[in-house]
C-alpha angles and dihedrals in degrees: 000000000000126000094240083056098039083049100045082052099047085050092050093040077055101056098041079058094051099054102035086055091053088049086057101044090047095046081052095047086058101061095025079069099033088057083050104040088240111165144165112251113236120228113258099213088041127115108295099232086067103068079074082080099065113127099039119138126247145210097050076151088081100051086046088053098042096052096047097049093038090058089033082052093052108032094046117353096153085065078084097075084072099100094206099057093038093062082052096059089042088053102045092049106041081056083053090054088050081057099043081047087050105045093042086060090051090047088048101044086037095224143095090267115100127153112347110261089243088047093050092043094044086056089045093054090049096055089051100057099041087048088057085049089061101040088052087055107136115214090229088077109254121111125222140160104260106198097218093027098170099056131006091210087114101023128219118340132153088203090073088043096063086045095047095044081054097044097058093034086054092043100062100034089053096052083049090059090045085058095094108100139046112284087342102123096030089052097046091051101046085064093040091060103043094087095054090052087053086054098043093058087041089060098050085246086136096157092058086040094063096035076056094047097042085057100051086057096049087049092050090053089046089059105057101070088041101056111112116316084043114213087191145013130236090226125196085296096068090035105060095036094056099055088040089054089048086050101043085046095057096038090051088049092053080242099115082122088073099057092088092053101034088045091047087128095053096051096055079051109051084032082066095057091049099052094045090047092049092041095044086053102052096033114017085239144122131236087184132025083231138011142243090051102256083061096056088045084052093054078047087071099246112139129254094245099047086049095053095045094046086056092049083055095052103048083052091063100043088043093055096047093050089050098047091048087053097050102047091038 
């Protein structure tokens, strides 16, 4: 058997691994919270038909997390003396500990309010910056805060890290506002993230290749106990994981430049929010019935099923597109 042939079945035994182990987490989590009547509190103010939805179970984000870094762990651990790659983990999931901290508020005060906005994005900021720290890290043992700490190829240059430092804020708090259907963010971001797994084994970049591909299968098997009728939701945990890993990736790969056209779909949404805000506040109107935007499309009267597949369509097509743009440039 040839090499190509042994590693293309090692990467799909590992995401088979993945996926069945999130399935089983997540399976875990279910009845864990059931046992102890632990449930996600339901907006007031949110669309009526989802109260129907008391009594579901959260943090689906943590089995996701647990399956993808015990096989990681175990599959290529040593990868981790990459500097680079080890401030990514630290990054993603420290964003996913902002989300456990945050969902646990919300269990224990048994409504919608978690950590303050200021607080979460203080902390964010904070992990970016320690995370930039790391990957700066210079082998002769000092340590210093590299600007562009993933890639040298525009040296340093506080101006990308400003960028950088927003890129990866308005990644995952985006992906947090698109968490508000079934299978709606996992999904969007599955397909998000496929072409920078296409780059980053274009690039030879194979460890981050595999860390990607271990967390598409965690998030399938996620899925499917949260497609509608959800048995479980992704939480704050899974949300803001997820937007930090689409972030990191691009900013490893020297392909931060792609984020506004791969998370086309986020920024309609958290553009929704904005304008709404902004409009509530000068007129004490509405632009929308609901913000962010797939809630407006549900008090339309669209159902929860047809919203979630029109936006997996479209994130196909802008995905392709990306892609095809990429490889032929």
């Amino acid at each position: 058997m040839s090499v190509e042939i042994e590693r293309v079945l090692f990467l799909i035994a590992s995401f088979l691994a993945s996926l069945c182990l999130s399935l089983f987490f997540c399976w875990g989590l279910i009845q864990l919270q059931k046992r102890k009547k632990i449930e996600q509190p339901i907006h007031k103010l949110g669309v009526k038909s989802h109260f129907l939805k008391t009594g579901t179970p959260t943090m689906g984000g943590i089995g996701i997390i647990f399956s993808i870094f015990l096989i990681y762990i175990l599959l290529d651990w040593k990868s981790l003396k990459n500097y680079r790659l080890l401030a990514m983990v630290i990054g993603i999931l420290s964003f996913s500990i902002i989300g456990i901290i945050d969902d646990l508020l919300k269990v224990i005060k048994k409504n919608e309010k978690g950590l303050s906005a200021w607080l979460r994005i203080f902390l964010e900021i904070e992990v970016i910056i320690i995370t930039f720290i790391i990957a700066g890290y210079d082998d002769s043992s000092t340590w210093y805060l590299n600007l562009y700490p993933f890639n040298n190829n525009l040296g340093n240059n506080i101006f990308f890290l400003l960028i950088a430092m927003f890129g990866v804020i308005a990644s995952a708090n985006s992906s947090n506002l698109l968490d508000g259907l079934d299978g709606l963010d996992g999904g969007v971001f599955i397909l998000a993230l496929l072409p920078v797994l296409v780059l980053a084994f274009q690039q030879g970049e194979s460890d981050l290749g595999l860390l990607l591909l271990l967390i598409i299968g965690a998030v399938i098997g996620f899925l499917l106990l949260n497609s509608c009728p959800s048995k479980i939701f992704m939480g704050d945990s899974g949300s803001l994981f997820l937007g930090a890993v689409l972030a990191y990736s691009l900013i490893y790969l020297d392909k931060l430049i792609l984020l506004p056209f791969i998370a086309l779909i986020y920024i309609f949404e958290t553009l929704s929010v904005i304008i709404q805000v902004f409009y509530y506040k000068r007129t004490r109107k509405r632009i929308f019935l609901m913000a962010p935007l797939h809630h407006h499309f549900e008090l339309k009267g669209i159902p929860e099923y047809k919203i979630v597949f029109s936006y997996y369509f479209i994130q196909s097509v802008i995905s392709l597109i990306v892609l095809i743009m990429e490889i032929n440039l």
